[in-house]
PQR file of N, CA, C, O and H, with PARSE charges and radii, in Angstrom:
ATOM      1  N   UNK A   1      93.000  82.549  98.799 -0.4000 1.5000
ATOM      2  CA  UNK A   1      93.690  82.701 100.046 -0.0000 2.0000
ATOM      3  C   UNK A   1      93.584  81.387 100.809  0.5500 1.7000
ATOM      4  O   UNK A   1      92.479  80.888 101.020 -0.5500 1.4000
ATOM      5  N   UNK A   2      94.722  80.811 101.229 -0.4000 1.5000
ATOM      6  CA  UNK A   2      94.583  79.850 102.148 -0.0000 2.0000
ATOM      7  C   UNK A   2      95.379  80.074 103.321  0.5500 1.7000
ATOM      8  O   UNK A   2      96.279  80.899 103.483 -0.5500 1.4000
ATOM      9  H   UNK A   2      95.620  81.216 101.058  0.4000 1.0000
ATOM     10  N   UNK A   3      94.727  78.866 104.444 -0.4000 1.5000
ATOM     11  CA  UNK A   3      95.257  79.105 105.959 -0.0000 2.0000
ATOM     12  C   UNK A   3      94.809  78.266 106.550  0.5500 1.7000
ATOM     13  O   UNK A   3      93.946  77.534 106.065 -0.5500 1.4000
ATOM     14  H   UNK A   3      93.996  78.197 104.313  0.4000 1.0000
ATOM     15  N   UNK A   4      95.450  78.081 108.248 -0.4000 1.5000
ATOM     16  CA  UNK A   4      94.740  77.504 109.168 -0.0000 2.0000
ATOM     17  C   UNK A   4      93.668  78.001 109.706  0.5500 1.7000
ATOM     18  O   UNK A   4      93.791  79.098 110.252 -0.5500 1.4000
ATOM     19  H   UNK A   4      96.151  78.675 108.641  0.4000 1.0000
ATOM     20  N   UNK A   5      92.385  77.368 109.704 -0.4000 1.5000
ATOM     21  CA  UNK A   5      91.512  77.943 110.629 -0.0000 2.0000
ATOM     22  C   UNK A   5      91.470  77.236 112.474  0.5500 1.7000
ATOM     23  O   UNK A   5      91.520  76.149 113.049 -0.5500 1.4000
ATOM     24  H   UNK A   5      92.285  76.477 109.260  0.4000 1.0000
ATOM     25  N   UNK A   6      91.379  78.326 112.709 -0.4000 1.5000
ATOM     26  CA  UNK A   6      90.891  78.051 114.752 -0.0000 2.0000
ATOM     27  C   UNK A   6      89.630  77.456 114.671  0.5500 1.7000
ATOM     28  O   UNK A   6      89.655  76.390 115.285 -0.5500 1.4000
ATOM     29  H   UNK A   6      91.338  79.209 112.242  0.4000 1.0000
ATOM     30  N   UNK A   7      88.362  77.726 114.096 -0.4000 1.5000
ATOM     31  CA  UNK A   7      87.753  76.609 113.996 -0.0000 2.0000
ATOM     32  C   UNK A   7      87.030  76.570 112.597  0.5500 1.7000
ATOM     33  O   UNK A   7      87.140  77.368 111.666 -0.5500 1.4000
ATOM     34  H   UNK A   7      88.342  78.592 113.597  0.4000 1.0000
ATOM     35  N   UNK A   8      86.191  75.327 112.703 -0.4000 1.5000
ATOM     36  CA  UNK A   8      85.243  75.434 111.231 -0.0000 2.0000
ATOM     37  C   UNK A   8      84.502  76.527 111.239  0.5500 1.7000
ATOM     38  O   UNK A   8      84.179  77.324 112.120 -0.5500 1.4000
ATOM     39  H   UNK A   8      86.101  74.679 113.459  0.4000 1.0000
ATOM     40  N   UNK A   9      84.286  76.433 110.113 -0.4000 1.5000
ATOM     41  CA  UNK A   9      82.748  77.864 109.497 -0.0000 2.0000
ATOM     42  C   UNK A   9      83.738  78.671 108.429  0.5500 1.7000
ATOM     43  O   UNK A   9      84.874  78.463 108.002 -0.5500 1.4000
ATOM     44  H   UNK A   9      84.548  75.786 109.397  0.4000 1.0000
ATOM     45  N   UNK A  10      82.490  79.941 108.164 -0.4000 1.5000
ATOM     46  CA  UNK A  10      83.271  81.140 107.398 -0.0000 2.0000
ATOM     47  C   UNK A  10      83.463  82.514 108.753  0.5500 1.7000
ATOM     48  O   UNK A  10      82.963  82.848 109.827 -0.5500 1.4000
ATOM     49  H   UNK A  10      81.567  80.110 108.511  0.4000 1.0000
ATOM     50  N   UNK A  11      84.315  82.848 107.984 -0.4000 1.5000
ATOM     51  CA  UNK A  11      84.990  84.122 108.562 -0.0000 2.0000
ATOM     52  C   UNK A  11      84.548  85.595 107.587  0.5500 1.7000
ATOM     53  O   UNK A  11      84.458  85.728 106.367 -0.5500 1.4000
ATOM     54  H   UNK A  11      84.722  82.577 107.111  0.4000 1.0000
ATOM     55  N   UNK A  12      84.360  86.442 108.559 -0.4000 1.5000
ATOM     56  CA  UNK A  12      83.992  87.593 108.099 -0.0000 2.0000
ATOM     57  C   UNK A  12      84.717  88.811 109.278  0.5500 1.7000
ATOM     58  O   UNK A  12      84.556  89.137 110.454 -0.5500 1.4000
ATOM     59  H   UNK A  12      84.433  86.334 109.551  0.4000 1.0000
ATOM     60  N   UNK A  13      85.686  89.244 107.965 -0.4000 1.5000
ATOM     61  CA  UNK A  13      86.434  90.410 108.515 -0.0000 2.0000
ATOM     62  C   UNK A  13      87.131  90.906 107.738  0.5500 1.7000
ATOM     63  O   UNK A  13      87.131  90.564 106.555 -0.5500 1.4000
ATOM     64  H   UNK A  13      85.816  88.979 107.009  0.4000 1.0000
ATOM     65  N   UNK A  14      88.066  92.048 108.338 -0.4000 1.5000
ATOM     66  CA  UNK A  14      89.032  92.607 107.834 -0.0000 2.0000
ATOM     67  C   UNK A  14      90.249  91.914 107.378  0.5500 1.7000
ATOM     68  O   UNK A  14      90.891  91.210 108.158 -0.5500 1.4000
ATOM     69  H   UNK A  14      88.065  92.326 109.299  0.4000 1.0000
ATOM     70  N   UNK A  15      90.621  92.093 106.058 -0.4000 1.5000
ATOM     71  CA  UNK A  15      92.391  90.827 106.192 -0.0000 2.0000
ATOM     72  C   UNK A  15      93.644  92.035 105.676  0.5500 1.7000
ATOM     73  O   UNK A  15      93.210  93.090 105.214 -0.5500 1.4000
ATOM     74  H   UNK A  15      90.100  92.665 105.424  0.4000 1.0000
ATOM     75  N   UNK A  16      94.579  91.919 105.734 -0.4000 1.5000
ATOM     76  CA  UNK A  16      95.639  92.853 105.743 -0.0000 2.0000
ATOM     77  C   UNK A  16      96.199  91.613 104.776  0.5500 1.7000
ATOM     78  O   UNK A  16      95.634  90.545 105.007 -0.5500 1.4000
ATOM     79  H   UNK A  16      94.932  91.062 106.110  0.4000 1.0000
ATOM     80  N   UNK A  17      96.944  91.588 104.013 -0.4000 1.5000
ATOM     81  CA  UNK A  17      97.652  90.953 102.997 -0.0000 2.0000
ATOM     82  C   UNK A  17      99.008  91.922 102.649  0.5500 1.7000
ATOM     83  O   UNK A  17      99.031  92.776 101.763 -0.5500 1.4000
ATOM     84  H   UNK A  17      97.404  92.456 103.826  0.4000 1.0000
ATOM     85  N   UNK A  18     100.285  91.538 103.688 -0.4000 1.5000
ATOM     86  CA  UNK A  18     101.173  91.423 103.180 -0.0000 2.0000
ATOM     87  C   UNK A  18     102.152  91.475 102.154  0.5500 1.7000
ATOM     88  O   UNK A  18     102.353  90.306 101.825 -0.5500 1.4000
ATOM     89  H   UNK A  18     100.267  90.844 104.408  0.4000 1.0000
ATOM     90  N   UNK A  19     102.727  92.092 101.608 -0.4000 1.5000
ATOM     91  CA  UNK A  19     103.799  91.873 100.373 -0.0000 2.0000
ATOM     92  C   UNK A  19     104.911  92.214 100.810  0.5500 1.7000
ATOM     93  O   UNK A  19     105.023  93.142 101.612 -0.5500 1.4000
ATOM     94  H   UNK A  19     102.564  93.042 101.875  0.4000 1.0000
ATOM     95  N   UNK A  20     105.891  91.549 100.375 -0.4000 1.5000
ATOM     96  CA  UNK A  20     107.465  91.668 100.485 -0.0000 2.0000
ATOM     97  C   UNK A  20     108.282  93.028  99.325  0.5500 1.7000
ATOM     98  O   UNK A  20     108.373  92.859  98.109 -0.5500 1.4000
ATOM     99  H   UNK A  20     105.800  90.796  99.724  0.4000 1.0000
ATOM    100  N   UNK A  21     108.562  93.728  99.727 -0.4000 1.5000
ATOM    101  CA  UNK A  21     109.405  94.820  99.080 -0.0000 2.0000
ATOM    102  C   UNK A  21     110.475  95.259  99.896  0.5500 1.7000
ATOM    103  O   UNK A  21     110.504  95.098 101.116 -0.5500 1.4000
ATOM    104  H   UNK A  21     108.488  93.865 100.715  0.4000 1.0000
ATOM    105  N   UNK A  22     111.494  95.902  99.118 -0.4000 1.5000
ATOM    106  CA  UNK A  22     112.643  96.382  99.385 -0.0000 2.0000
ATOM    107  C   UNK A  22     112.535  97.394 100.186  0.5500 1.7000
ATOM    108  O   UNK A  22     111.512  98.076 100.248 -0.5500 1.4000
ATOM    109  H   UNK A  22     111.470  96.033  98.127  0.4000 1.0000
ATOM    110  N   UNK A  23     113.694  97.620 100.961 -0.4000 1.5000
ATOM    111  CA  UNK A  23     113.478  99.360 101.671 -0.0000 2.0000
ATOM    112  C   UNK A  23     114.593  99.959 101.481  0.5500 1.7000
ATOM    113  O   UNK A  23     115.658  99.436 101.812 -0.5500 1.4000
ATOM    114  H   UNK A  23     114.525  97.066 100.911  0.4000 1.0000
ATOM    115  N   UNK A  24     114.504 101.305 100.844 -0.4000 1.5000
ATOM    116  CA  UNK A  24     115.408 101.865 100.428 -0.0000 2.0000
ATOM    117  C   UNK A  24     115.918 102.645 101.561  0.5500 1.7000
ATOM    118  O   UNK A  24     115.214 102.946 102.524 -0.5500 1.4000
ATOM    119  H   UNK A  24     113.639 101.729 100.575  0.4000 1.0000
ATOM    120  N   UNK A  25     116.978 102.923 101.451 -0.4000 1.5000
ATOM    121  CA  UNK A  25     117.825 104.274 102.377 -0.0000 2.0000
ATOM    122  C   UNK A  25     118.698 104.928 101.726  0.5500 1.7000
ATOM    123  O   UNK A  25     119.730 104.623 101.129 -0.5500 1.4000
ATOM    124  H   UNK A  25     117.550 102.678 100.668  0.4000 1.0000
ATOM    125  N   UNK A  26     117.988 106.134 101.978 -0.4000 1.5000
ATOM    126  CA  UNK A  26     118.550 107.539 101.915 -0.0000 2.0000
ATOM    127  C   UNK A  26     119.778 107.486 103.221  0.5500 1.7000
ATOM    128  O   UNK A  26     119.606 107.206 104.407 -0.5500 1.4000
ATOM    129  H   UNK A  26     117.150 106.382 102.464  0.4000 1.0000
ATOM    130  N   UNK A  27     121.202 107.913 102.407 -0.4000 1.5000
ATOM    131  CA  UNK A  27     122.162 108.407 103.426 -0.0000 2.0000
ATOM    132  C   UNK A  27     122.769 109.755 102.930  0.5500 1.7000
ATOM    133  O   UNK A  27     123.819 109.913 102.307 -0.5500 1.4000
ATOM    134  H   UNK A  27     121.342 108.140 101.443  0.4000 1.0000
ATOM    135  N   UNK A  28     121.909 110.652 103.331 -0.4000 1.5000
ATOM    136  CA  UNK A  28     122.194 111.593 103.002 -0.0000 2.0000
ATOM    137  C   UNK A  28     122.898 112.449 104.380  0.5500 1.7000
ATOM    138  O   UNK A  28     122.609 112.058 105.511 -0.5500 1.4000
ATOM    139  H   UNK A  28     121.056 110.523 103.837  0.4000 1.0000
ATOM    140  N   UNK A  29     123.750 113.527 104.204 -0.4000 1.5000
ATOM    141  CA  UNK A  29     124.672 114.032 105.165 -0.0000 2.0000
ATOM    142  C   UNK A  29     124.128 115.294 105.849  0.5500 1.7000
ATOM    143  O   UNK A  29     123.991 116.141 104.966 -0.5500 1.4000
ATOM    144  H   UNK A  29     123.985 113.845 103.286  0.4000 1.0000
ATOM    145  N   UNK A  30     123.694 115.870 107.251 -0.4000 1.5000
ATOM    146  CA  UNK A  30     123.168 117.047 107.369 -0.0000 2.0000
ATOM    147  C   UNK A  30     124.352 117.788 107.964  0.5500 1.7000
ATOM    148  O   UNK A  30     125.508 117.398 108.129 -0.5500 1.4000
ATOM    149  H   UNK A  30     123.806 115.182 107.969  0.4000 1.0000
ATOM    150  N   UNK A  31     123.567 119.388 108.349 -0.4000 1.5000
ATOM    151  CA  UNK A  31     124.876 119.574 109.067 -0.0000 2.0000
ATOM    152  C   UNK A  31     124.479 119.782 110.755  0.5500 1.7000
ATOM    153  O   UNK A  31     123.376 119.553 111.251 -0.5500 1.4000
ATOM    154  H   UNK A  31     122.629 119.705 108.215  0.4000 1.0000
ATOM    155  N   UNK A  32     125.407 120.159 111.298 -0.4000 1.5000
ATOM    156  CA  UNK A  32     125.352 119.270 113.198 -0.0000 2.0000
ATOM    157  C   UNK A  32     123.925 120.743 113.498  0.5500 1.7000
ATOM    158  O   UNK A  32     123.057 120.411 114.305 -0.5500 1.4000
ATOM    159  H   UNK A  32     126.303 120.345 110.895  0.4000 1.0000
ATOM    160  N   UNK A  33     123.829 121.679 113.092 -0.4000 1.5000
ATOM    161  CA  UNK A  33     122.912 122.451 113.567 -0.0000 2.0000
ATOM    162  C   UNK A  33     121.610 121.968 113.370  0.5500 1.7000
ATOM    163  O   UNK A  33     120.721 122.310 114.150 -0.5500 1.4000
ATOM    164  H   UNK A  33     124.534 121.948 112.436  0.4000 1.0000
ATOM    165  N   UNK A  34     121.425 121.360 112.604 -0.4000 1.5000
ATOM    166  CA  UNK A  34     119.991 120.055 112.014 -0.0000 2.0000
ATOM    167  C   UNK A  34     119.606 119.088 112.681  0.5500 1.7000
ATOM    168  O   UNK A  34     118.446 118.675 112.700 -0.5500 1.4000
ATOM    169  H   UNK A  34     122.147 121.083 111.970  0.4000 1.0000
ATOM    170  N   UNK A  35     120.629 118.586 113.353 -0.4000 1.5000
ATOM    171  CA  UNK A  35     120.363 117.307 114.034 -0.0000 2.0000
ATOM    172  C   UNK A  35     119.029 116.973 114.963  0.5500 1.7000
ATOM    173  O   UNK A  35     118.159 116.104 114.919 -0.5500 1.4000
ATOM    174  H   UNK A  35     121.571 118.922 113.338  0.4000 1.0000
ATOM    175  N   UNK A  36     119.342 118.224 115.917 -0.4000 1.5000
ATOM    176  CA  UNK A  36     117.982 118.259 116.831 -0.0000 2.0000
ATOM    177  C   UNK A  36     116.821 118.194 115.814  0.5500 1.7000
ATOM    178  O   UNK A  36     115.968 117.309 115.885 -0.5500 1.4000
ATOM    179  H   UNK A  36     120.049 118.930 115.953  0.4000 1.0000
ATOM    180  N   UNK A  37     116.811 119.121 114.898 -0.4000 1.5000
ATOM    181  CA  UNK A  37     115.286 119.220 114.086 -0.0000 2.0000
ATOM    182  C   UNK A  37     115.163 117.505 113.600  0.5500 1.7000
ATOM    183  O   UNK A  37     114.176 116.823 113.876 -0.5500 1.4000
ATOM    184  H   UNK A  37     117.504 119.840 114.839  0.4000 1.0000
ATOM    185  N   UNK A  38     115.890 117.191 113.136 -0.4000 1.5000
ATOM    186  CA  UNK A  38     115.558 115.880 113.017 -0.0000 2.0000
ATOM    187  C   UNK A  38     115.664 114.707 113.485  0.5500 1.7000
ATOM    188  O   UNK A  38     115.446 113.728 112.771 -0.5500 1.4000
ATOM    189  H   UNK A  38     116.692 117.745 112.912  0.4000 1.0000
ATOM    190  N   UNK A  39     116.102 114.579 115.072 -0.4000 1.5000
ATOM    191  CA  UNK A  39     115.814 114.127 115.904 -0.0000 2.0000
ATOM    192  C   UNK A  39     114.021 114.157 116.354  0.5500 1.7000
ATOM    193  O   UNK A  39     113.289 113.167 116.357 -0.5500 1.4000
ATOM    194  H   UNK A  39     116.279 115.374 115.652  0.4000 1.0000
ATOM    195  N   UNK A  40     113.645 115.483 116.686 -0.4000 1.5000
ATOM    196  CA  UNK A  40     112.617 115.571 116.336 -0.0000 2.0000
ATOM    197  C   UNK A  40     111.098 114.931 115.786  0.5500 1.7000
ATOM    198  O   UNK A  40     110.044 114.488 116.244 -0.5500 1.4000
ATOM    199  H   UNK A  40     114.239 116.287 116.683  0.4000 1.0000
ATOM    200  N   UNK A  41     111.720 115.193 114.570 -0.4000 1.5000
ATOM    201  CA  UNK A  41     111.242 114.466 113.034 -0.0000 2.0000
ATOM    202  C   UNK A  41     110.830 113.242 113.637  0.5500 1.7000
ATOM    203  O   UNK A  41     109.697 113.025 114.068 -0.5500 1.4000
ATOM    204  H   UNK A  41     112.576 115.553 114.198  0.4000 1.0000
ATOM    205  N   UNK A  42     111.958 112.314 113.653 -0.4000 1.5000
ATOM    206  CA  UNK A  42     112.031 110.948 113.887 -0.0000 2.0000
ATOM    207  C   UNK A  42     111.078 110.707 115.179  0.5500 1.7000
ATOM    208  O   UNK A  42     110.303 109.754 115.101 -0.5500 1.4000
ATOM    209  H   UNK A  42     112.878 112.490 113.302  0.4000 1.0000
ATOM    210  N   UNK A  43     111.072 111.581 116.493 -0.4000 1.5000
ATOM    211  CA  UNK A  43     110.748 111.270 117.568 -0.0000 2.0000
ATOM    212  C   UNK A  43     108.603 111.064 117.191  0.5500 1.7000
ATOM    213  O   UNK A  43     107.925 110.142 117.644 -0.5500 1.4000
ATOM    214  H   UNK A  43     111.702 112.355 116.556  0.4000 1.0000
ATOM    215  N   UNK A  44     107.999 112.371 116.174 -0.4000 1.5000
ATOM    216  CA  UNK A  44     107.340 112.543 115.745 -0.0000 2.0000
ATOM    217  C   UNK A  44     106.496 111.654 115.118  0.5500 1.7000
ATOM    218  O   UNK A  44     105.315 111.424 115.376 -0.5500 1.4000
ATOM    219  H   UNK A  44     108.551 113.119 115.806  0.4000 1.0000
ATOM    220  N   UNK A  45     107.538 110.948 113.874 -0.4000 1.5000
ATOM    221  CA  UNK A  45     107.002 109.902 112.830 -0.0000 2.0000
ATOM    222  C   UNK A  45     106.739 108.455 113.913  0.5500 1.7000
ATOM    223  O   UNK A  45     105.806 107.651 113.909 -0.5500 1.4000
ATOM    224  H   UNK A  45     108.497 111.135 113.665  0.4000 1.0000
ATOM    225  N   UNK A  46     107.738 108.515 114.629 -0.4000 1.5000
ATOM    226  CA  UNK A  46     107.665 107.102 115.444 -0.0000 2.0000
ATOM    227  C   UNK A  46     106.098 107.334 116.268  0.5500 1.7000
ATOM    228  O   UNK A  46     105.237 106.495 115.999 -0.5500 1.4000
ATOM    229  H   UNK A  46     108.495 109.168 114.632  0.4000 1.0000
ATOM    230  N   UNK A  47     105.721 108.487 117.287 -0.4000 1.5000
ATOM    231  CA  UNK A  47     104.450 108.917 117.420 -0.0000 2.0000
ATOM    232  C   UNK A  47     103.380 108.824 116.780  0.5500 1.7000
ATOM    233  O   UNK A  47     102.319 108.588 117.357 -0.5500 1.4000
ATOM    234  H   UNK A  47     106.420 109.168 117.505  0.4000 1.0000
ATOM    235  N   UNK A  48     103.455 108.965 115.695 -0.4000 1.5000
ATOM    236  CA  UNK A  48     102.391 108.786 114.626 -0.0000 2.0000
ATOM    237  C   UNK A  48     102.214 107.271 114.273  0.5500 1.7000
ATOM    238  O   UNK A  48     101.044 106.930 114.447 -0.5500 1.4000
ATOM    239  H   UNK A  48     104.317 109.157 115.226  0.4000 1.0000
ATOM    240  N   UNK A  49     103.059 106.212 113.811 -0.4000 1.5000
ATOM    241  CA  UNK A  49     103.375 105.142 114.068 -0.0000 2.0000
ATOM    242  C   UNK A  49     102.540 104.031 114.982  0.5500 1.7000
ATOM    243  O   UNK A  49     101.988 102.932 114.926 -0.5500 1.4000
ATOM    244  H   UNK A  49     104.010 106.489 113.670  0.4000 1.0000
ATOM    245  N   UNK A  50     102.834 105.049 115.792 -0.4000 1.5000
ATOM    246  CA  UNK A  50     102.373 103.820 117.413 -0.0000 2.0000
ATOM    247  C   UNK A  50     100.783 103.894 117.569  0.5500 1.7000
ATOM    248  O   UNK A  50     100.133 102.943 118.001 -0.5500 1.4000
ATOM    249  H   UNK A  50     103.282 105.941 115.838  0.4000 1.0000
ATOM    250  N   UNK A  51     100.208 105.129 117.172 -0.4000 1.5000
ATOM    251  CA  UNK A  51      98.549 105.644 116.793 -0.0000 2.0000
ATOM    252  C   UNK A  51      98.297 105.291 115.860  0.5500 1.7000
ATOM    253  O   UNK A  51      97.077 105.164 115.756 -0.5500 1.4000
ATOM    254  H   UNK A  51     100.736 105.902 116.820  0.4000 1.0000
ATOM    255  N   UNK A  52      99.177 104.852 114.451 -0.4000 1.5000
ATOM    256  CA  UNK A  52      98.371 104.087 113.569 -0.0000 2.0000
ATOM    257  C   UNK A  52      97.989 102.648 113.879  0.5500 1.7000
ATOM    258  O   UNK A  52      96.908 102.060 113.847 -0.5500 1.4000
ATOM    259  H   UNK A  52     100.168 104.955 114.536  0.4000 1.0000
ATOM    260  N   UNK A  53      99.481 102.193 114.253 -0.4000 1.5000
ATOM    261  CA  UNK A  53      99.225 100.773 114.616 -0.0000 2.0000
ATOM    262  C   UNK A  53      97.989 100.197 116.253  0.5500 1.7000
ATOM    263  O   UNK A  53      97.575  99.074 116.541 -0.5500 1.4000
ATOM    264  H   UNK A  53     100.359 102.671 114.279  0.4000 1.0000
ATOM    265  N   UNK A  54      97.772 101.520 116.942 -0.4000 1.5000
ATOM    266  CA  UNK A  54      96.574 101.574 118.283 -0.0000 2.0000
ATOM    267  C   UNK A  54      95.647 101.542 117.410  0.5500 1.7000
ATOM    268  O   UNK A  54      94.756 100.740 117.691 -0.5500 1.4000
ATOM    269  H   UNK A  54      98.109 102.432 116.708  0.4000 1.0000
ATOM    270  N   UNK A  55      95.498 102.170 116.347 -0.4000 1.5000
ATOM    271  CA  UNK A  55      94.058 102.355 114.808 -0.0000 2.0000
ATOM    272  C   UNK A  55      94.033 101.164 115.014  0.5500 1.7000
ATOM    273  O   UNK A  55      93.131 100.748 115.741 -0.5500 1.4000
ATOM    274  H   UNK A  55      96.222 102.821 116.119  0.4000 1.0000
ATOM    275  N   UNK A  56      95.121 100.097 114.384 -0.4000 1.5000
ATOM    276  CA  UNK A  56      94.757  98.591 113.310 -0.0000 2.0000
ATOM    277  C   UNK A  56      94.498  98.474 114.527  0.5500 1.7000
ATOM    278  O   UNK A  56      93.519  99.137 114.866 -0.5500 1.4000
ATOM    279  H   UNK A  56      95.854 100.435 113.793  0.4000 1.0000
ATOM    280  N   UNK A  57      94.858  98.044 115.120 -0.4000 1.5000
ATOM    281  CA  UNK A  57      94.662  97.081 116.729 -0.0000 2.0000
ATOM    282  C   UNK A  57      92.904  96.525 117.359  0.5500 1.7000
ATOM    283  O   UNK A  57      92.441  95.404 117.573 -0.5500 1.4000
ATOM    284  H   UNK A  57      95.654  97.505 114.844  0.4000 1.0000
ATOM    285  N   UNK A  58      92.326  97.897 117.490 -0.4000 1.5000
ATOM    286  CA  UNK A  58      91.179  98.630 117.827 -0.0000 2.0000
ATOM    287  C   UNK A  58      89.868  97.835 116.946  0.5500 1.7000
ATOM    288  O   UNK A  58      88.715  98.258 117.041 -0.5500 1.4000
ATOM    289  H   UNK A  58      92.701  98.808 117.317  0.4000 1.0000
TER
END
């Protein structure tokens, strides 16, 4: 692993390492009575999301 360091010495921590991959999408068609439920969904996953990333943060 290489990088800039902020200053001399060793470092001791956590490292997250990155990789580049594709993201697939699903376009799949619902019907209009669904929408809310998965409005929902989405409102949910994004929730969960924002508490994982408050986790890494922390």
């Amino acid at each position: 692993m290489e990088g800039i360091g902020a200053s001399p010495g060793i470092a001791v921590g956590k490292v997250l390492i990155k990789k580049d991959q594709a993201i697939e999408i699903d376009y799949d068609k619902i019907k209009e009575a669904e929408v809310e439920a998965e409005i929902e969904k989405l409102h949910s996953a994004l929730e969960k999301a924002k508490e994982s990333l408050k986790e890494l943060k922390a």
